[in-house]
C-alpha positions as CSV (number, residue, x, y, z in Angstrom):
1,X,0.0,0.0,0.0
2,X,1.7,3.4,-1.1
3,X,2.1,5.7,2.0
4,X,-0.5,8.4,0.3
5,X,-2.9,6.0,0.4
6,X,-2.0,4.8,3.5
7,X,-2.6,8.3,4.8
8,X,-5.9,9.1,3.3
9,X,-7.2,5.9,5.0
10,X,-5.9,6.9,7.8
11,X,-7.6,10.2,7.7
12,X,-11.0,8.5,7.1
13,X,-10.6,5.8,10.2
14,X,-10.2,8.9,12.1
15,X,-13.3,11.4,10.9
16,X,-15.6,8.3,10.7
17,X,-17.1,5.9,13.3
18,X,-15.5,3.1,12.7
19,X,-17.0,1.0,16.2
20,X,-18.7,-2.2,15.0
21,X,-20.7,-2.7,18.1
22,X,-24.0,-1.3,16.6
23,X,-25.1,-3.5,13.8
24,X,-28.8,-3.4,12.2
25,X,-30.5,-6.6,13.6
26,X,-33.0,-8.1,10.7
27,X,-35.9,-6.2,9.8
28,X,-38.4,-7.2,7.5
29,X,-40.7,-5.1,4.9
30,X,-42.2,-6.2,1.8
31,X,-41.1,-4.0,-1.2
32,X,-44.7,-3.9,-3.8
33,X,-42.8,-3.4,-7.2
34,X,-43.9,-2.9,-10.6
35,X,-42.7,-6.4,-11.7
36,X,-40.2,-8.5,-10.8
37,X,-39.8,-11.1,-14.2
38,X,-36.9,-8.7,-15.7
39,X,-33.9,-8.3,-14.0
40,X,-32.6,-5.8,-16.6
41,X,-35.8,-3.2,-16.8
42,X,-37.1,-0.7,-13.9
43,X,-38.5,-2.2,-11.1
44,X,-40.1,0.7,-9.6
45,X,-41.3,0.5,-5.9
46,X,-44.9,1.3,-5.1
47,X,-45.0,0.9,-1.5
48,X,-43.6,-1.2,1.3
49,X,-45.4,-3.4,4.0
50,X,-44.3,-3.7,7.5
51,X,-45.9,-4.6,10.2
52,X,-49.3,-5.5,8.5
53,X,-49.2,-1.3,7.8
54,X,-48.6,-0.3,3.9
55,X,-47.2,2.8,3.1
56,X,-45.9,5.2,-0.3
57,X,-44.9,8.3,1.8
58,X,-41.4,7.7,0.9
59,X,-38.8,10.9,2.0
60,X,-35.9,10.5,-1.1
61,X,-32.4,11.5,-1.2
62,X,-32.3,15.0,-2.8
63,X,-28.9,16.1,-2.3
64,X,-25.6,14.1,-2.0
65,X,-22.0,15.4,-0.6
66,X,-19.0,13.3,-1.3
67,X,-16.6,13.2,1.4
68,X,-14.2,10.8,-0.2
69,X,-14.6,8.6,-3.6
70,X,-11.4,6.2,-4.8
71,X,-11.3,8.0,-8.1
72,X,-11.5,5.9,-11.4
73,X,-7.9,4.8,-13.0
74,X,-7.3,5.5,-16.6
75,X,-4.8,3.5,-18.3
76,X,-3.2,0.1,-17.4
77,X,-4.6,-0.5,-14.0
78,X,-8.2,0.7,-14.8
79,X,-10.4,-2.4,-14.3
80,X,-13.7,-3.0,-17.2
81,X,-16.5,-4.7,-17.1
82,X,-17.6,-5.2,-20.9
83,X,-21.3,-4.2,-21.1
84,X,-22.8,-4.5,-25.2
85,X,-25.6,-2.1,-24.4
86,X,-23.1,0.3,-23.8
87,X,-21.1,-0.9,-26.6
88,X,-17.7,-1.3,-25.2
89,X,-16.5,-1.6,-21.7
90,X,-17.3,0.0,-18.3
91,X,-14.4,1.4,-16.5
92,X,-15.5,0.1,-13.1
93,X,-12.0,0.8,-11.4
94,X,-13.6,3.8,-8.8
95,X,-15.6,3.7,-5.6
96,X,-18.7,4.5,-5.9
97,X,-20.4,4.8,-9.2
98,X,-23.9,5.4,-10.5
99,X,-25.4,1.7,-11.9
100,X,-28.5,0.6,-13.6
101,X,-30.6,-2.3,-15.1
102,X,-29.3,-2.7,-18.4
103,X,-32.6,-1.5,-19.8
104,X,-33.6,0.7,-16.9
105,X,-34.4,4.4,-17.2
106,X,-31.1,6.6,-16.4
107,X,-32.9,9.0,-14.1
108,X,-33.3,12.7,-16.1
109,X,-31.1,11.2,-19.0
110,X,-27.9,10.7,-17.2
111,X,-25.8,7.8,-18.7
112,X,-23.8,5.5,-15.8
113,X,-21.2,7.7,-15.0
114,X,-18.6,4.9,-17.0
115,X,-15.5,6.8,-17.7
116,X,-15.8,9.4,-15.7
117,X,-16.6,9.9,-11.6
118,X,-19.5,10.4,-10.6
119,X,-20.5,14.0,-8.8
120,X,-22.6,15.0,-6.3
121,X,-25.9,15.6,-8.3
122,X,-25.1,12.2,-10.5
123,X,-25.2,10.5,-7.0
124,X,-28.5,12.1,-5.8
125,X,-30.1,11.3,-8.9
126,X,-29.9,7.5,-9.1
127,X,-30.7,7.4,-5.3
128,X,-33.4,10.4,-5.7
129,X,-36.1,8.2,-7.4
130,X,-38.3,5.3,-6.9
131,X,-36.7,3.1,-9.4
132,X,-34.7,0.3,-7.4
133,X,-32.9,-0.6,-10.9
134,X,-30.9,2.6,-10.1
135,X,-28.5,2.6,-7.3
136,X,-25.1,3.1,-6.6
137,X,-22.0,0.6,-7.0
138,X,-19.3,0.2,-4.7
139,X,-16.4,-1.3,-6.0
140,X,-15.0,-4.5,-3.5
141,X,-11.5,-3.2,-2.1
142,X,-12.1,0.7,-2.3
143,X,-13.3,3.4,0.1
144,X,-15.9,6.2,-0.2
145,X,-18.0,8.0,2.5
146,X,-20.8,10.6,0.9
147,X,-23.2,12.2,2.8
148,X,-26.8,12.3,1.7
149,X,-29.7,14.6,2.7
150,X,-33.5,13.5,2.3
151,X,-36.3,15.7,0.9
152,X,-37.5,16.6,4.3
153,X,-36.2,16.1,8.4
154,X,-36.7,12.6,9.0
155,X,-38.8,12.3,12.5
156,X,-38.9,9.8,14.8
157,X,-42.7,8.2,15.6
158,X,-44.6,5.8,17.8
159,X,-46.0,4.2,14.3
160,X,-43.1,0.9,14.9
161,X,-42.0,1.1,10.9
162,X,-38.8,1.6,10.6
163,X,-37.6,5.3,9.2
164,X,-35.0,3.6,6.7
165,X,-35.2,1.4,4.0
166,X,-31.6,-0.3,2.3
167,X,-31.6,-2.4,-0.5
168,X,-28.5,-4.5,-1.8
169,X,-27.3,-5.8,-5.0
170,X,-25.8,-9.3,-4.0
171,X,-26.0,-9.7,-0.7
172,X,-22.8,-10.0,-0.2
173,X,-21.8,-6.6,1.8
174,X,-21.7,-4.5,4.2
175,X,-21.7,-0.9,4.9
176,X,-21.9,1.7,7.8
177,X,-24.5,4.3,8.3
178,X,-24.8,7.1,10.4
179,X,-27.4,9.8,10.9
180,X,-25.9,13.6,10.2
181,X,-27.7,17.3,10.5
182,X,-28.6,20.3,8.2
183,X,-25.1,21.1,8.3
184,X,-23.4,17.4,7.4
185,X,-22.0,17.1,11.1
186,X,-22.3,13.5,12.5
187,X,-24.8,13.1,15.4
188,X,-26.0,9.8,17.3
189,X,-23.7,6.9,16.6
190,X,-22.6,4.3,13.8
191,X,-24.7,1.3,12.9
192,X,-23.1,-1.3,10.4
193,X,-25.4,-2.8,8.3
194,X,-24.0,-6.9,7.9
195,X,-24.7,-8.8,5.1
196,X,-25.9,-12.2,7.4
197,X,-28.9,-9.8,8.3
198,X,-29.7,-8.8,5.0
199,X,-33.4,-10.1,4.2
200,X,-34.7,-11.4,0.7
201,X,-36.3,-8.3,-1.0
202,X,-38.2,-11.3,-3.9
203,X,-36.3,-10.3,-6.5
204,X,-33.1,-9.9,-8.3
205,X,-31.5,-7.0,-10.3
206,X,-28.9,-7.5,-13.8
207,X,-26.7,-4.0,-13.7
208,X,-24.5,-3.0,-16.6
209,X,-21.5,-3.6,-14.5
210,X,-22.1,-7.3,-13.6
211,X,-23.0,-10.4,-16.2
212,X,-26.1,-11.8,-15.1
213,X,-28.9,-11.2,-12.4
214,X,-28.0,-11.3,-8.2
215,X,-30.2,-11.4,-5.6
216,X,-31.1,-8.5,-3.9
217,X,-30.9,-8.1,-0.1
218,X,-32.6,-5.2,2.8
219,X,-32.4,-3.8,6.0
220,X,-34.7,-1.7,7.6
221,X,-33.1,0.9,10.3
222,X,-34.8,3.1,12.9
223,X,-34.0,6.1,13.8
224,X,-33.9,5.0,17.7
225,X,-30.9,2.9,16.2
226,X,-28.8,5.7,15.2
227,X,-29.2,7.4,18.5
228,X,-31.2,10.0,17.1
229,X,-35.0,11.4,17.0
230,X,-34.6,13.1,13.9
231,X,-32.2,13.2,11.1
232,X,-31.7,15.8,8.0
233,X,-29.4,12.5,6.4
234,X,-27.0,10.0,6.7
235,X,-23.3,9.3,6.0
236,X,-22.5,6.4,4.0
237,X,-19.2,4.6,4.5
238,X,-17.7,1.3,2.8
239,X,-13.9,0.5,2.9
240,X,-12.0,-2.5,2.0
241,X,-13.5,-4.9,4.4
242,X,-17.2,-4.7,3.2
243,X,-16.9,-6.0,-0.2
244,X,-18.6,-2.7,-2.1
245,X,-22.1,-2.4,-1.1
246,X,-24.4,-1.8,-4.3
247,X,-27.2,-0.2,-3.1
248,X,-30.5,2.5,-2.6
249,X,-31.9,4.1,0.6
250,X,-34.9,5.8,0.6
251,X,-36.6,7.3,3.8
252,X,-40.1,7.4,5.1
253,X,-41.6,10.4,5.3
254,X,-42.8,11.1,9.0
255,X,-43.6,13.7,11.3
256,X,-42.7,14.1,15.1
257,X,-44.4,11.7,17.8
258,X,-46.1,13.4,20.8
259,X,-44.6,10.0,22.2
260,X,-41.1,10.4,20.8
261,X,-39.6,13.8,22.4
262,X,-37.7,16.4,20.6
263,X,-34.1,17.0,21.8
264,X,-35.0,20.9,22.8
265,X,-38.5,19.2,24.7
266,X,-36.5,16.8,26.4
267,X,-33.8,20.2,27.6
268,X,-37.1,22.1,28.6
269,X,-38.1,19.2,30.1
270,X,-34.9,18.7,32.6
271,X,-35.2,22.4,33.0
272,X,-39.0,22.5,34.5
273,X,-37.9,19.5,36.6
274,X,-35.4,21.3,38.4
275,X,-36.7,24.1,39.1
276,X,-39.4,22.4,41.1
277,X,-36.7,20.1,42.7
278,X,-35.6,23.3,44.0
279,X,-38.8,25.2,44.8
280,X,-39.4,22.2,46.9
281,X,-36.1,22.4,48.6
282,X,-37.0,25.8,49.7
283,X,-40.3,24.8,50.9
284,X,-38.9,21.8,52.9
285,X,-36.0,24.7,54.5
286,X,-38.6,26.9,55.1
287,X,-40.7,24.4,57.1
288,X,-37.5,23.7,58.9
């Protein structure tokens, strides 16, 4: 490993979460798709079912930061996947790349990002839709960590469905999640997603950078699990040791529980509390 690299790793372990002791334990939701025979076409999502509930209030990625991408290799040491819809080859060599069905929509007529790295808005827009034949491919070996923000301030609730909804290309990966404000800072605490807890979404997905059709995998994450009550987003990390997770997140969209606390209730809370702890310590020397 060449010291510069060594570094930027380095520099990652230390701005990221890297504690293992959190991990998403199985949750299962039933994704209702628009078909599930072609492996290569969109498969949109019309709703999910948990918990006997069914819901299409889904709260989408809309903006995407990246923190850190292994950039794509040109030349002798760039790695290809060859793909004939594309006619040639796929320079696959990068972190994280956009990916689709071979015959699925490119969201607003963006092409796979292929020879060149992706940006910011090429990430939000395969992760900004409903189509979960467009999602974002992680390289096995390489690191990236990109923040992305939802649509609206995800909320905490008494409902019992989870607040966030991963699906994975192979399930064969892992990744870590963690929830982040307005302003990108981290907040609450990690939670790695494992592929052993990965459930059976029912169907599988054929991307232009693989040769055939893989199984697709999910985990469902509350916000409870991420420390948090509410969330503007969440930082996605992968490095060498979780074998490039290939996947889509979507949110659901929900409001704040009376049940559920806000941080600034919870500090007005503590406040009104002491103050009559101390009125009635007055009261009690008084009497005295």
């Amino acid at each position: 490993m060449k010291l510069q690299r060594t570094a930027t790793f380095l520099g990652l372990a230390c701005s990221t979460v890297l504690a293992f002791s959190a991990t998403a334990q199985a949750a299962s939701f039933t994704s209702n798709v628009s078909q599930t025979t072609d492996p290569e076409a969109d498969i949109w999502l019309n709703s999910i079912t948990q918990n006997g509930t069914t819901f299409n209030n889904f709260n989408l990625v809309n903006r995407a930061r990246i923190l850190y991408n292994d950039p794509i290799t040109r030349g002798g040491n760039a790695e290809e996947t060859y793909n004939p819809e594309l006619g040639g080859s796929v320079n696959n060599s990068g972190a994280a790349s956009t990916d689709r069905g071979d015959r699925a929509t490119a969201p607003g007529g963006r092409e796979v990002s292929g020879l060149n790295n992706p940006t910011d808005d090429d990430i939000a827009a395969y992760l900004g839709n409903t189509n979960l034949n467009n999602i974002i491919d992680v390289e096995d070996g390489k690191t990236m960590k990109i923040n992305l923000f939802f649509q609206n301030t995800i909320f905490a609730d008494n409902t019992g469905l989870d607040n966030l909804f991963f699906w994975e290309r192979g399930r064969n990966s892992d990744m870590l999640v963690q929830a982040i404000d307005a302003a990108g800072n981290l907040i609450g605490n990690s939670l790695s997603l494992n592929r052993n807890d990965s459930e059976y979404a029912g169907f599988s997905i054929d991307t232009l950078e693989i040769p055939g059709a893989q199984q697709v995998g999910t985990w469902g994450v509350k916000l409870s699990q991420l420390g948090v009550t509410s969330a503007a987003g969440i930082q996605v990390f992968a490095d060498w040791r979780m074998n490039g997770p290939d996947f889509k997140v979507m949110a659901r969209s929900s409001t704040p529980s009376a049940s559920v606390p806000e941080p600034a209730t919870l500090a007005g809370l503590g406040l009104v509390a002491a103050s009559l702890a101390a009125f009635r310590r007055r009261q009690v020397s008084k009497a005295g």
